[in-house]
PyMOL commands that place a pseudoatom at each C-alpha (Angstrom):
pseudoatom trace, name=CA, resn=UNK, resi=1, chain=A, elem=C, hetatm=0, pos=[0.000, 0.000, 0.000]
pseudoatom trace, name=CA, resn=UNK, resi=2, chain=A, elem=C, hetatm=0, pos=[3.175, 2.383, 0.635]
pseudoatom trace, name=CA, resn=UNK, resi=3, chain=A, elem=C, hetatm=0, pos=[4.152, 1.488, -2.791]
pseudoatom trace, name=CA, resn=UNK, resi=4, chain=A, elem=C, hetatm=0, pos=[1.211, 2.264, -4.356]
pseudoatom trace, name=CA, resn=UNK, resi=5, chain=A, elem=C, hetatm=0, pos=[0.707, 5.579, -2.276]
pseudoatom trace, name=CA, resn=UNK, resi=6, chain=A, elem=C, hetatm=0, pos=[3.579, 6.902, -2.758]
pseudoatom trace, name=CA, resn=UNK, resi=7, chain=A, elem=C, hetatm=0, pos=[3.322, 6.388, -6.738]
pseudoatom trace, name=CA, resn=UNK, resi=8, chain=A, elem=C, hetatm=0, pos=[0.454, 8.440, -6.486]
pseudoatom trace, name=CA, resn=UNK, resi=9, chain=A, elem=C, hetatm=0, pos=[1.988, 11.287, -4.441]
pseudoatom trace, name=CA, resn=UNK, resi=10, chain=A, elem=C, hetatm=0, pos=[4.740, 11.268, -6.932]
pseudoatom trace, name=CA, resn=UNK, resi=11, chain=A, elem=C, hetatm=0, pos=[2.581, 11.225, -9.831]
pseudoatom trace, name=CA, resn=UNK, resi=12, chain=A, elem=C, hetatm=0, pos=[3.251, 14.805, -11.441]
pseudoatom trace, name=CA, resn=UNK, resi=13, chain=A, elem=C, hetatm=0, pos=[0.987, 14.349, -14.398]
pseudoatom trace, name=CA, resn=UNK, resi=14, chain=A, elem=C, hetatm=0, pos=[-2.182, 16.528, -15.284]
pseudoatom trace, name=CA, resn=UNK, resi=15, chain=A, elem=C, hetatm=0, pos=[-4.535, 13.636, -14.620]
pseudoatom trace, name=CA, resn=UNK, resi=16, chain=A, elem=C, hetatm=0, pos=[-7.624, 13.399, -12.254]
pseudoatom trace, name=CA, resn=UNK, resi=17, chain=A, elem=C, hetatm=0, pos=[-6.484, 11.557, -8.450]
pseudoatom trace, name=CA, resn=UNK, resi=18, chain=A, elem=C, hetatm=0, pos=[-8.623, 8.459, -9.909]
pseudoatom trace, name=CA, resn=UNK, resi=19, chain=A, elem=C, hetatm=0, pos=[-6.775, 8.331, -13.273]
pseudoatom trace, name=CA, resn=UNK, resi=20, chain=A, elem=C, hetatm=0, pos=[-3.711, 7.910, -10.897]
pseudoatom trace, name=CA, resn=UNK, resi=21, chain=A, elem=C, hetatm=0, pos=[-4.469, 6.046, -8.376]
pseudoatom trace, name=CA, resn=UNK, resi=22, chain=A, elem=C, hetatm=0, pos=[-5.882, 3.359, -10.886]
pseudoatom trace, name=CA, resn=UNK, resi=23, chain=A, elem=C, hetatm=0, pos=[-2.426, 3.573, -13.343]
pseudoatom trace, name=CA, resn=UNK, resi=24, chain=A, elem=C, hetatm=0, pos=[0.258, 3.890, -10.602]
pseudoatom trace, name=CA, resn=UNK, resi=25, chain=A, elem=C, hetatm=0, pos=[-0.834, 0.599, -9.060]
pseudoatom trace, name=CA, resn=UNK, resi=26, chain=A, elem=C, hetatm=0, pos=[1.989, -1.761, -8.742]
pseudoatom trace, name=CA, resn=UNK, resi=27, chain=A, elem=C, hetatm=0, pos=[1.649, -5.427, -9.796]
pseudoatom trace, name=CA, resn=UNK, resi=28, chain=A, elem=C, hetatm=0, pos=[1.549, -6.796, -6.336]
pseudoatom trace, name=CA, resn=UNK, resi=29, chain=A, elem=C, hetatm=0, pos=[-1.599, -5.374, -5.153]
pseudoatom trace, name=CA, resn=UNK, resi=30, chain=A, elem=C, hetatm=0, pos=[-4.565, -7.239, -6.141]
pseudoatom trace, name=CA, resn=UNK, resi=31, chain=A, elem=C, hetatm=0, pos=[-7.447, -8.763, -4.894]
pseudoatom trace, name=CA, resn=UNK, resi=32, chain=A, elem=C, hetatm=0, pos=[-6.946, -12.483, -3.262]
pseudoatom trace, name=CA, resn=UNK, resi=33, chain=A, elem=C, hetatm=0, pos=[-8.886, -14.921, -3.302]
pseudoatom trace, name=CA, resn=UNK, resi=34, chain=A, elem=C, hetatm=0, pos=[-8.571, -17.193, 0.122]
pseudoatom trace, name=CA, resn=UNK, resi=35, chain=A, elem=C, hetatm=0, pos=[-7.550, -20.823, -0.146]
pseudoatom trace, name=CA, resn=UNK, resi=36, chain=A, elem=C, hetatm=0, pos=[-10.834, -21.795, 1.144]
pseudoatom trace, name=CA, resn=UNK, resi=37, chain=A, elem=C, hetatm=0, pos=[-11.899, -24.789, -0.768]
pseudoatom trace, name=CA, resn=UNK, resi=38, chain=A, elem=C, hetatm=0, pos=[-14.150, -24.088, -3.833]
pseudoatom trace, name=CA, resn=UNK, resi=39, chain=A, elem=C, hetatm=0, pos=[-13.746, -20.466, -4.304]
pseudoatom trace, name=CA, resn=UNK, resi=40, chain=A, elem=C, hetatm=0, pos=[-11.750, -19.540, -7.422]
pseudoatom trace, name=CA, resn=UNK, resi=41, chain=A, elem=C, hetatm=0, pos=[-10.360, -16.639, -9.175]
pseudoatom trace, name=CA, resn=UNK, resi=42, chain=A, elem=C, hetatm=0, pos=[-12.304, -15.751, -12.325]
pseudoatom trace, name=CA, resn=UNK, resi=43, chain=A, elem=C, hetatm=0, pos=[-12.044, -13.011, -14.964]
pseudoatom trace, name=CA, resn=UNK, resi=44, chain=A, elem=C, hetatm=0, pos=[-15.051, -11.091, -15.566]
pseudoatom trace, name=CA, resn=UNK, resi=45, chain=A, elem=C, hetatm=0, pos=[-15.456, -8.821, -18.560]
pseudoatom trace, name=CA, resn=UNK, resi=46, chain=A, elem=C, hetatm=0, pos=[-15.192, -4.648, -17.574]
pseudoatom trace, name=CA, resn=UNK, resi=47, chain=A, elem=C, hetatm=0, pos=[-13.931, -5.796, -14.047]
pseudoatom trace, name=CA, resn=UNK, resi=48, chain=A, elem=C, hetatm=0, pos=[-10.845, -7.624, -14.002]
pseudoatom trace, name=CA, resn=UNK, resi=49, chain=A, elem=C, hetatm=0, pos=[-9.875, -10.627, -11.911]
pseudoatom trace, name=CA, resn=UNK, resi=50, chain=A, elem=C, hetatm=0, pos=[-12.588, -11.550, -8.865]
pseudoatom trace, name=CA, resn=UNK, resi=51, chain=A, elem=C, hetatm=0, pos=[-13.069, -14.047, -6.379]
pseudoatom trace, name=CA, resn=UNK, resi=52, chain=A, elem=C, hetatm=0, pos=[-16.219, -15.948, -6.900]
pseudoatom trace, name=CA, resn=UNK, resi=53, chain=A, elem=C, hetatm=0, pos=[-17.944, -19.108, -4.968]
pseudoatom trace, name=CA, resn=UNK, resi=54, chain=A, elem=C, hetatm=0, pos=[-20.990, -20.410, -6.727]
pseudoatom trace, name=CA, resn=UNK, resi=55, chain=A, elem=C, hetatm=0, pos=[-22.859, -21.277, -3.212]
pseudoatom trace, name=CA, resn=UNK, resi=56, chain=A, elem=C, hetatm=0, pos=[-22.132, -18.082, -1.398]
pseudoatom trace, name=CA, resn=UNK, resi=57, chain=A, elem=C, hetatm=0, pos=[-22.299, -14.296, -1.835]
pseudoatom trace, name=CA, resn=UNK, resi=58, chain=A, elem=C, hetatm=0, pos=[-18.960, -13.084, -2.322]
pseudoatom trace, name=CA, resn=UNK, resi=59, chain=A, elem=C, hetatm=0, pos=[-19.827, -9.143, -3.217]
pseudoatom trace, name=CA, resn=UNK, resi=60, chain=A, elem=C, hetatm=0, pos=[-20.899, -8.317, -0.654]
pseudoatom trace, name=CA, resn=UNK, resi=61, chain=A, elem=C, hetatm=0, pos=[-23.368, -5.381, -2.205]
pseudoatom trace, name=CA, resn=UNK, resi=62, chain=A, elem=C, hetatm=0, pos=[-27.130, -4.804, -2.194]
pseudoatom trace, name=CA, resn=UNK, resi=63, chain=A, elem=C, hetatm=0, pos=[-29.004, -6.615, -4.845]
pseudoatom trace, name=CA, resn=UNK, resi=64, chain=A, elem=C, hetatm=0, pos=[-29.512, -3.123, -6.752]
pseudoatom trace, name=CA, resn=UNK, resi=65, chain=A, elem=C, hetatm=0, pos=[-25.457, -2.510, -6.643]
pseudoatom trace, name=CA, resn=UNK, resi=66, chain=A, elem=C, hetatm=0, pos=[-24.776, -5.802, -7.819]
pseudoatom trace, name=CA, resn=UNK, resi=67, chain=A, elem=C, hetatm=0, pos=[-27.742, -4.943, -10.858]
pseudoatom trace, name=CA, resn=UNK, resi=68, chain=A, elem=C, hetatm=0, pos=[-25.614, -1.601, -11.779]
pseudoatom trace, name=CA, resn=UNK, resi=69, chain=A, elem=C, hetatm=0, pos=[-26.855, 1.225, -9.676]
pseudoatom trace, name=CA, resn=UNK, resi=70, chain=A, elem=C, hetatm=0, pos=[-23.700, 3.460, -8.396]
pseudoatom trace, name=CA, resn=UNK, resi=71, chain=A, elem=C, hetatm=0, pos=[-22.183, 3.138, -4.960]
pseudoatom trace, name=CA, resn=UNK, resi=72, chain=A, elem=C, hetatm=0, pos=[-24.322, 6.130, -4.086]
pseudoatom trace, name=CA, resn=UNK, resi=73, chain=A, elem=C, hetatm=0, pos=[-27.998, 4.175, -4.079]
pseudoatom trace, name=CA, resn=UNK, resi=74, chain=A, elem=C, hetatm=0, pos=[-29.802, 7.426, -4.831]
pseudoatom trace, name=CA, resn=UNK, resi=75, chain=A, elem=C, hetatm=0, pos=[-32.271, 6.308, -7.354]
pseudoatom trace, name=CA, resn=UNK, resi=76, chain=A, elem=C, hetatm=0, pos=[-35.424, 5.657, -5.692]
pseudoatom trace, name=CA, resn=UNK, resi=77, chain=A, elem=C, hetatm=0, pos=[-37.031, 4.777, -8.385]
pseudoatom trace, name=CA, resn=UNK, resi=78, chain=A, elem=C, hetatm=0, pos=[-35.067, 4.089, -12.177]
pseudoatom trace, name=CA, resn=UNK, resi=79, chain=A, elem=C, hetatm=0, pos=[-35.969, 4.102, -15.788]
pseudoatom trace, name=CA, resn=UNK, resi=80, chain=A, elem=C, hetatm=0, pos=[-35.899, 0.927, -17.279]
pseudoatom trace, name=CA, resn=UNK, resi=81, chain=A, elem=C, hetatm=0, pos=[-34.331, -0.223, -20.187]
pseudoatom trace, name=CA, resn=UNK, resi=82, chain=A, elem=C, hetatm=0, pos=[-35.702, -3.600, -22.184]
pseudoatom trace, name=CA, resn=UNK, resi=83, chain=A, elem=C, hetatm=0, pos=[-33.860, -6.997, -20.916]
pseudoatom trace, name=CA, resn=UNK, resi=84, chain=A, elem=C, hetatm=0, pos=[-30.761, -8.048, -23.479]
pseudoatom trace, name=CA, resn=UNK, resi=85, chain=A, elem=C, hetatm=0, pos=[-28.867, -11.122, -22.800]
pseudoatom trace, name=CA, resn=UNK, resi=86, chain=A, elem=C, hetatm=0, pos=[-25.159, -9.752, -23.032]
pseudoatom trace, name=CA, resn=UNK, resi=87, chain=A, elem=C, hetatm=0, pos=[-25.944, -7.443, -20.014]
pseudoatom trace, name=CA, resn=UNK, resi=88, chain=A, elem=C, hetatm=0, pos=[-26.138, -11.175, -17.877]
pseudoatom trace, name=CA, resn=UNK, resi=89, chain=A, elem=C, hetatm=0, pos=[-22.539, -11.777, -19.371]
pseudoatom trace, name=CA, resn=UNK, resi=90, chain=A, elem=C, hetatm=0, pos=[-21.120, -14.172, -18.056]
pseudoatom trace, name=CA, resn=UNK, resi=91, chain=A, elem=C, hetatm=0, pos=[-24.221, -16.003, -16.892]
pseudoatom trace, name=CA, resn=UNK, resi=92, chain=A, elem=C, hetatm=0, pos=[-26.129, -18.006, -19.876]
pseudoatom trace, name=CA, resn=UNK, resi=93, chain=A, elem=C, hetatm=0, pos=[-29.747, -18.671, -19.518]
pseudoatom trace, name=CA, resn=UNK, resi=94, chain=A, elem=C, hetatm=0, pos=[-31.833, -21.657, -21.005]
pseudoatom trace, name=CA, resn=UNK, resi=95, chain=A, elem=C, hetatm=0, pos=[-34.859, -20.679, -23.279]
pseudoatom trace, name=CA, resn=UNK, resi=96, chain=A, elem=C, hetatm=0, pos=[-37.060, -21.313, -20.212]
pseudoatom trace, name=CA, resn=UNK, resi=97, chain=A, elem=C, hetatm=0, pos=[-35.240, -19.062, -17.511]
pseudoatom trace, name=CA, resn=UNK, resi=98, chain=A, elem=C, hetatm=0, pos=[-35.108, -16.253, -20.619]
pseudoatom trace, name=CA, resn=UNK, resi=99, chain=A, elem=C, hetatm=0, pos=[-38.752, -16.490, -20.932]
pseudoatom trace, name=CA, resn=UNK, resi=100, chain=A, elem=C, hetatm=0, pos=[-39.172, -16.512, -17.621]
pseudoatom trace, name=CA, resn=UNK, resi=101, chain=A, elem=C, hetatm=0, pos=[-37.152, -13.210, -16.788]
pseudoatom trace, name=CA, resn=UNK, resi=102, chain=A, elem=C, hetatm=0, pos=[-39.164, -11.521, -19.872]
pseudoatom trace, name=CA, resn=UNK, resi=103, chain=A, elem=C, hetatm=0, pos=[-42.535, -12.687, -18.247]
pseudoatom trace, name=CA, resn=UNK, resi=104, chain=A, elem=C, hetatm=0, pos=[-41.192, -11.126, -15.133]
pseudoatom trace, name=CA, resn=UNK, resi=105, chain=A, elem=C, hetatm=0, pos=[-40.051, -8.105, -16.061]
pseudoatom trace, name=CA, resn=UNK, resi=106, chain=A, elem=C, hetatm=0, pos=[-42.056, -7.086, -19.519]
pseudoatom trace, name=CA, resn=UNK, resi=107, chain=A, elem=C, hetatm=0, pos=[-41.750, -3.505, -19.305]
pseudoatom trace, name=CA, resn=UNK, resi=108, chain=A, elem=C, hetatm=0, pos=[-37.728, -3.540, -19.116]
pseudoatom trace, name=CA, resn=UNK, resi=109, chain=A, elem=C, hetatm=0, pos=[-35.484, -3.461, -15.707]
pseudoatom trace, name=CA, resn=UNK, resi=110, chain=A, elem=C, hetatm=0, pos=[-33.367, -0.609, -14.350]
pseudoatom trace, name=CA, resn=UNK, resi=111, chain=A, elem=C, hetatm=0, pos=[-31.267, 1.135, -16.382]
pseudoatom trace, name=CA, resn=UNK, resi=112, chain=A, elem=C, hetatm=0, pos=[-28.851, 2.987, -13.260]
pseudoatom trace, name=CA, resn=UNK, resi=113, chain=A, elem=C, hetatm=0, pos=[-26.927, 4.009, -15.781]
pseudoatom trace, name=CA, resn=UNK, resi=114, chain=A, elem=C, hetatm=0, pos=[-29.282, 6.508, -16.080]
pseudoatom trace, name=CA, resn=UNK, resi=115, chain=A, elem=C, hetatm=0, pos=[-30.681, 9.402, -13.550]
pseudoatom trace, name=CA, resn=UNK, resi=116, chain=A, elem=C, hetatm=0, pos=[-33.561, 8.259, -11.604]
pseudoatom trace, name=CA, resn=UNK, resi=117, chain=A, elem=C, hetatm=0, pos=[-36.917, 9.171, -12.435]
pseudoatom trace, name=CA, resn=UNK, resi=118, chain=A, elem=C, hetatm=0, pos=[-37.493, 12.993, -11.066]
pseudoatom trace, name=CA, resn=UNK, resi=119, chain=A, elem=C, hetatm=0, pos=[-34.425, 12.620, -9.637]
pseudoatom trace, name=CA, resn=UNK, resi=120, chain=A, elem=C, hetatm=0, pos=[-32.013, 15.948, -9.153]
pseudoatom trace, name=CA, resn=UNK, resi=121, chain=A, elem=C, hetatm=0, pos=[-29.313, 17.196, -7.590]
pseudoatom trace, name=CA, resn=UNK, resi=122, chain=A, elem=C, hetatm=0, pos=[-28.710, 18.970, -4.242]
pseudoatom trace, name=CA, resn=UNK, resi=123, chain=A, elem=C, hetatm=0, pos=[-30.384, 22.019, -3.971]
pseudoatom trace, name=CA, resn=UNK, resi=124, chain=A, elem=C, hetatm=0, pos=[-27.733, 24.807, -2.472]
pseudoatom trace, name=CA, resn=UNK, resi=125, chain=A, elem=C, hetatm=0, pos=[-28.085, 26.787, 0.814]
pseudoatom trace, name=CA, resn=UNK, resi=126, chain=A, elem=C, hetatm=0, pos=[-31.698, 27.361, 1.775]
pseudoatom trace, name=CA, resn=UNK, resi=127, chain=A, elem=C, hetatm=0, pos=[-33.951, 28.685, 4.884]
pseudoatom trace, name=CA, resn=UNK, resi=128, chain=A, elem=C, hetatm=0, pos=[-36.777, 27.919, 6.318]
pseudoatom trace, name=CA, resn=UNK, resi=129, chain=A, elem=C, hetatm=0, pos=[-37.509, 30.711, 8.357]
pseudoatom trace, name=CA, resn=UNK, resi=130, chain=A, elem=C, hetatm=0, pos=[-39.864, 34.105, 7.405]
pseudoatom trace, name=CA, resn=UNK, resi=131, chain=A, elem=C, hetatm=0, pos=[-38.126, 37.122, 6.885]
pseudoatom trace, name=CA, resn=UNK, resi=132, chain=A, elem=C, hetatm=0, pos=[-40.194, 38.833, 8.971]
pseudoatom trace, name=CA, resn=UNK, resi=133, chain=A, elem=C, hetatm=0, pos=[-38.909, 37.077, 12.327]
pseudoatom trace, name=CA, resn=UNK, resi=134, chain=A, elem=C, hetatm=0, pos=[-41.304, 34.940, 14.977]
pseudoatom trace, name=CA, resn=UNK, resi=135, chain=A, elem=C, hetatm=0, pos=[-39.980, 31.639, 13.469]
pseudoatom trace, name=CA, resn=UNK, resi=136, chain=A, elem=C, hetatm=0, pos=[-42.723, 31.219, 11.186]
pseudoatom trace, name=CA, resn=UNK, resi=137, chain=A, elem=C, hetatm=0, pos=[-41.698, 28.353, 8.760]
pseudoatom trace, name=CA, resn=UNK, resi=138, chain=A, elem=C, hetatm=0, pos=[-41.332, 28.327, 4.967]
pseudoatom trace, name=CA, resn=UNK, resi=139, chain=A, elem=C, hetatm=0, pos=[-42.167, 24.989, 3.841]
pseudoatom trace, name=CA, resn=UNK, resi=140, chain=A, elem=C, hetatm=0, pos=[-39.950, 23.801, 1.279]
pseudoatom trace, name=CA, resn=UNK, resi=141, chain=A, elem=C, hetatm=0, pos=[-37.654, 26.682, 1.763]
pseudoatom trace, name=CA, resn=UNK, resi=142, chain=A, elem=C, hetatm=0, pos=[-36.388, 29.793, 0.096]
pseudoatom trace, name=CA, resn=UNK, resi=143, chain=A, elem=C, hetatm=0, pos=[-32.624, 30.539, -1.016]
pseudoatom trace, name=CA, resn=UNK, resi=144, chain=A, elem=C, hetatm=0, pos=[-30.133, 31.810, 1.570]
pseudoatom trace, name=CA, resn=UNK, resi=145, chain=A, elem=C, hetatm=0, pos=[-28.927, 34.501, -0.658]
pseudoatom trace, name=CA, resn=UNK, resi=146, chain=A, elem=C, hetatm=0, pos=[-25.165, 35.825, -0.873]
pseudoatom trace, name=CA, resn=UNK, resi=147, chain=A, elem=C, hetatm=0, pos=[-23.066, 34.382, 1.347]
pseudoatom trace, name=CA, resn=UNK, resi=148, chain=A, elem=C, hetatm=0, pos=[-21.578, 37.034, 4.092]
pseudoatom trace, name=CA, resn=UNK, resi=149, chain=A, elem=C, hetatm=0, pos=[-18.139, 38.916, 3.170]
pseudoatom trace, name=CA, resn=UNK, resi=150, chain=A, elem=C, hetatm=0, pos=[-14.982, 36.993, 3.799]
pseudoatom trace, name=CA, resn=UNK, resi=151, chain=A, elem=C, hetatm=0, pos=[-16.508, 33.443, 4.222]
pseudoatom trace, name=CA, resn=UNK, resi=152, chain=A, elem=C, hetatm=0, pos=[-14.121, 31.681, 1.714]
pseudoatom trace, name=CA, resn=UNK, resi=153, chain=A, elem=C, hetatm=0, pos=[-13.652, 28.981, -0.144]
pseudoatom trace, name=CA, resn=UNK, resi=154, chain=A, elem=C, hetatm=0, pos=[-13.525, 25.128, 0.515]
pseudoatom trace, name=CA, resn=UNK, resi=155, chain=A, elem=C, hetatm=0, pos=[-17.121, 23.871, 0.345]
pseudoatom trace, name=CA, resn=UNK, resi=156, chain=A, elem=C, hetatm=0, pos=[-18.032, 20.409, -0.507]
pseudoatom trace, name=CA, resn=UNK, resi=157, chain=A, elem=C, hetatm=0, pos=[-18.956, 20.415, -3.231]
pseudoatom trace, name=CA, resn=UNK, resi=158, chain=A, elem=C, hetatm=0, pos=[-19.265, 22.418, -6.488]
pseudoatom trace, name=CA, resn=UNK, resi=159, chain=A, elem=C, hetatm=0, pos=[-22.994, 22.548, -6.240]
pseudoatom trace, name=CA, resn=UNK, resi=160, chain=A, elem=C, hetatm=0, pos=[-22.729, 25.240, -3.422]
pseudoatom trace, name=CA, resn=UNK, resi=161, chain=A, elem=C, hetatm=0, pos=[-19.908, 27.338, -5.186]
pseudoatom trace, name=CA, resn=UNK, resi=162, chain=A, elem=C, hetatm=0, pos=[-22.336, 29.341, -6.500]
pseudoatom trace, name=CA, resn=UNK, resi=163, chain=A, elem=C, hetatm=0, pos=[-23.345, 31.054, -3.268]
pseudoatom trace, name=CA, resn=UNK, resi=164, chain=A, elem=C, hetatm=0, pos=[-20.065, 31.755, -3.013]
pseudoatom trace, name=CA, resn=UNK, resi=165, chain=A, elem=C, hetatm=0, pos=[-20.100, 34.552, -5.920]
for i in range(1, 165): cmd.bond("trace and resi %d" % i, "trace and resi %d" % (i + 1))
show_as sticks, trace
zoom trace
């Protein structure tokens, strides 16, 4: 891990922190698989090497992870996209299970490649509170307005920078 670290730090290039961390990687680190009996190391298309045993879970994900959806699991509810078998790579179904899954799911199944349905991003600095004092509430909000002189950078993210100004 000092290896690989310290490749990064060292990294001068004008690529993103991800773009290095992935390149700079030495050779030695990788995942392992145990030496438990029955669970092998496989190669799966888009991913690389894994660790897989047929009779237990070994990604440890949610079910809607493991189907696509981003780390983030903000889509409450996703557009769907219609089923094709070389998404299921490299899992092969019979005829019957094919049908089946079609029955299942006719109208298509999540594409979380996509932005949820109605979803958006974070809305910036808001109140609740009336202007006109006594704690009355606004429901759903109102925007802050400017931010104060001399508050400065370093927010978390670039949604907020415009308050900023």
């Amino acid at each position: 891990m000092d290896k690989w670290l310290s490749a990064v730090e060292a990294d001068t290039r004008g690529v993103s922190l991800e773009e290095k961390i992935a390149q700079d990687r030495p050779p030695e680190a990788h995942d392992k698989c145990s030496n438990v009996e029955g669970v092998e190391q496989v190669s799966v298309p888009g991913v690389g090497p894994v660790c897989q045993l047929p009779l237990a879970e070994t990604r440890f994900s949610s079910p809607r992870v493991i189907s696509g959806e981003d780390i983030a699991t903000d889509k409450q509810k996703c557009q769907l996209k219609a089923l094709q078998r070389s998404d299921y790579y490299p899992v092969q179904f019979s005829e019957e299970q094919w049908g089946a899954l079609r029955r299942t799911w006719p109208t298509g199944v999540c594409a979380f490649s996509k932005t949820g349905v109605s979803q958006t991003g974070a809305v910036p600095w808001r109140t609740y509170e009336n202007d006109s004092g006594g704690g009355a509430v606004i429901y759903g909000g109102r925007p802050l307005g400017e931010a104060p002189a001399g508050s400065g950078e370093g927010w978390t993210s670039p949604t907020f920078a415009g308050w900023l100004k």
